[in-house]
Each structure stands twice: as structure tokens, then as C-alpha cells.
C-alpha positions as CSV (number, residue, x, y, z in Angstrom):
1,X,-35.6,-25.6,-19.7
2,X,-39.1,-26.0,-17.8
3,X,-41.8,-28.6,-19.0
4,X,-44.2,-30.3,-16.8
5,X,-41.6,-32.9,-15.6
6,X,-39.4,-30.7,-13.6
7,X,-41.9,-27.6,-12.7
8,X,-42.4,-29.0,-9.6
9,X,-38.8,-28.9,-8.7
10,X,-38.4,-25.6,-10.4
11,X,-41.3,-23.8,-8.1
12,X,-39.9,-25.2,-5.2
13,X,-36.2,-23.8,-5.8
14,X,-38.0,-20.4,-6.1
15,X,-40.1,-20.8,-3.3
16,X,-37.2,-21.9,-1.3
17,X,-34.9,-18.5,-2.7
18,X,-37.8,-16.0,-2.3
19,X,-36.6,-16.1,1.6
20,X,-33.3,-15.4,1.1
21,X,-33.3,-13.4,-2.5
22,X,-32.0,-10.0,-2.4
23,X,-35.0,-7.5,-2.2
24,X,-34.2,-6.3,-5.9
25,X,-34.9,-9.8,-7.1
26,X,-38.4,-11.0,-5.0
27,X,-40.9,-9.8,-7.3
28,X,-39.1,-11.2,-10.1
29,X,-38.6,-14.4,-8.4
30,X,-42.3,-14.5,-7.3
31,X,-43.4,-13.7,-10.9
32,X,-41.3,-16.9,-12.2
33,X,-42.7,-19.0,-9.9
34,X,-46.7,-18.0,-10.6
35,X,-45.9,-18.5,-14.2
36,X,-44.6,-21.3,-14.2
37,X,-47.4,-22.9,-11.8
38,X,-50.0,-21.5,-13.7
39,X,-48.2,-22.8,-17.1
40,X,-47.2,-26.3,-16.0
41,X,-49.6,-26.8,-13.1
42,X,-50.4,-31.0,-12.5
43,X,-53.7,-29.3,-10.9
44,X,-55.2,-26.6,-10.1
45,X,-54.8,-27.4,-5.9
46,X,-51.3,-27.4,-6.7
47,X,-51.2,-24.0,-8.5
48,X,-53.4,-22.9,-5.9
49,X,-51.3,-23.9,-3.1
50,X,-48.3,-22.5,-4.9
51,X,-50.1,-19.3,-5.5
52,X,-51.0,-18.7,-1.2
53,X,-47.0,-19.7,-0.5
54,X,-46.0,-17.0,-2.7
55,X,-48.5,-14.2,-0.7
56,X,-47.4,-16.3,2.6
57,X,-43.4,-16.4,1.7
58,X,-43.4,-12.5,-0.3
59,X,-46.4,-10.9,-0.1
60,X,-45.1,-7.2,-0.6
61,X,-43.4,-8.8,-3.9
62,X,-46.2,-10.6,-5.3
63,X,-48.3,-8.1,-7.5
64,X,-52.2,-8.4,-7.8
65,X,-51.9,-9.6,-10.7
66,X,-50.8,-13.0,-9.5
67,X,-53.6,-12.9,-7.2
68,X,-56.2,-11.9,-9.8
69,X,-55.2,-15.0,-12.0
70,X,-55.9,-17.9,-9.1
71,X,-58.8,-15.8,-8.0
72,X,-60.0,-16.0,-11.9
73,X,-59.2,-20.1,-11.8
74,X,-60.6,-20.3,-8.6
75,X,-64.3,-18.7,-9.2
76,X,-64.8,-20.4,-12.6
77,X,-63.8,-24.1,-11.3
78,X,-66.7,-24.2,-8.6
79,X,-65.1,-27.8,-7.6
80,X,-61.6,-26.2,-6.3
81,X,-63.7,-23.8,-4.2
82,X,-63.9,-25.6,-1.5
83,X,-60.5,-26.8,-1.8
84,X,-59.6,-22.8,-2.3
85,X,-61.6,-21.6,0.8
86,X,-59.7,-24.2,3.4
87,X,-56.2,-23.7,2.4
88,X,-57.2,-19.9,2.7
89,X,-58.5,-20.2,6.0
90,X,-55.2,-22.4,7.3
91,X,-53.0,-19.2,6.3
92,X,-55.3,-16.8,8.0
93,X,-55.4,-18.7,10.8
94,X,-51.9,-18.8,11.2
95,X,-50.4,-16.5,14.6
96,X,-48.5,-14.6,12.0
97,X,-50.4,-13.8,8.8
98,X,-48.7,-11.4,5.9
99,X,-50.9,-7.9,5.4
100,X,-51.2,-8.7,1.9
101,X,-52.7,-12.6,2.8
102,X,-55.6,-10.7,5.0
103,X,-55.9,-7.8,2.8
104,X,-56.5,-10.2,-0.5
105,X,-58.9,-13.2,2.0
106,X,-61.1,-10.3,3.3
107,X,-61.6,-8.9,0.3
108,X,-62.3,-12.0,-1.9
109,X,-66.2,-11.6,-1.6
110,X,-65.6,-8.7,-3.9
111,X,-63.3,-11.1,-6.0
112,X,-65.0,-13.9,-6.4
113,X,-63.7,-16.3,-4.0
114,X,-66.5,-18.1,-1.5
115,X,-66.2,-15.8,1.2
116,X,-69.1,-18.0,3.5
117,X,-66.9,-21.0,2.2
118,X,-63.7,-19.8,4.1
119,X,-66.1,-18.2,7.0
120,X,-67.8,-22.4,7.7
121,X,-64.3,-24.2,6.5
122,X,-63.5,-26.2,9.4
123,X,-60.0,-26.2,10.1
């Protein structure tokens, strides 16, 4: 059973399957994982963080949705924003960044997210 004492732990173990899950079971596994960060989250940088690792780890399997709900946490908490912006601009400024991480950053304007506070995030 998941509470807020072992959520942690549980997020990780799916984080740490998505990789080598069978294709059939990603988007389930994905889907676990953002509910039970969003559910049991110690913070909202943690469900946050957990939330870009999904997108990072499974992006194809990670339905918009998902993204929709940080994006939602993200806009009406205008103290995580900043927070939000510089752990989005570490992924994009990674060598190899997932389609769906790019295609969800460049469109966050439209979203919600601080675009001009990932664009001046010093990294």
C-alpha cells in the first residue's frame, strides 16, 4: 500500500522500470508514477522533478495529461516558477533532449509556464 512514507521509494521503482518495461506496460507505468507524485508529493519541486523524469525517461508514454496537471500546479504556485523554469531548462539543455520534452518547453508560453523565466534561467 502507498502513503506518504514510502511514495518516494515507490516513484523511484517506477522511474527506475520505465527503462526497462516492456513497451505494452510504459504508459501504465508512467501514469502510476504521476499519480502517485501528485497524490503523495512532500513538495511540489519534488512532483515537479518527478513529473520532467517521466517526459525525460518515457516521453512517448507519458500522455498530456500528465503534463497538463504540473503545468496547472506550476502556473498557480508563482513561487515554484522559478524553480519550474530551471529544472526545464537543464533538460533542454541536455545533448540529447526527448521530442516530447522540447515540444511541451516551447510550447509552455501557451500553457502557462514562464517562458522568459526558462529563456534568463541561468544554468
Amino acid at each position: 500500500m502507498c502513503d506518504i512514507s514510502n511514495a518516494k521509494d515507490i516513484v523511484e521503482e517506477l522511474l527506475q522500470n520505465l527503462g526497462t518495461a516492456e513497451f505494452t506496460m510504459r504508459e501504465e507505468l508512467a501514469l502510476k508514477a504521476a499519480i502517485v507524485a501528485e497524490k503523495f508529493a512532500p513538495d511540489l519541486s519534488w512532483y515537479v522533478d518527478v513529473i520532467l523524469q517521466l517526459i525525460d525517461k518515457a516521453g512517448d508514454f507519458v500522455s498530456d495529461d500528465i503534463w497538463f496537471g504540473v503545468v496547472q500546479f506550476v502556473t498557480n504556485n508563482e513561487d515554484l516558477q522559478p524553480y519550474a523554469a530551471l529544472k526545464a531548462r537543464e533538460y533542454l539543455d541536455k545533448p540529447a533532449v526527448h521530442e516530447k520534452m522540447m515540444m511541451k518547453n516551447v510550447g509552455q508560453s501557451q500553457e502557462g509556464l514562464p517562458a522568459n523565466l526558462v529563456a534568463s534561467s541561468p544554468v
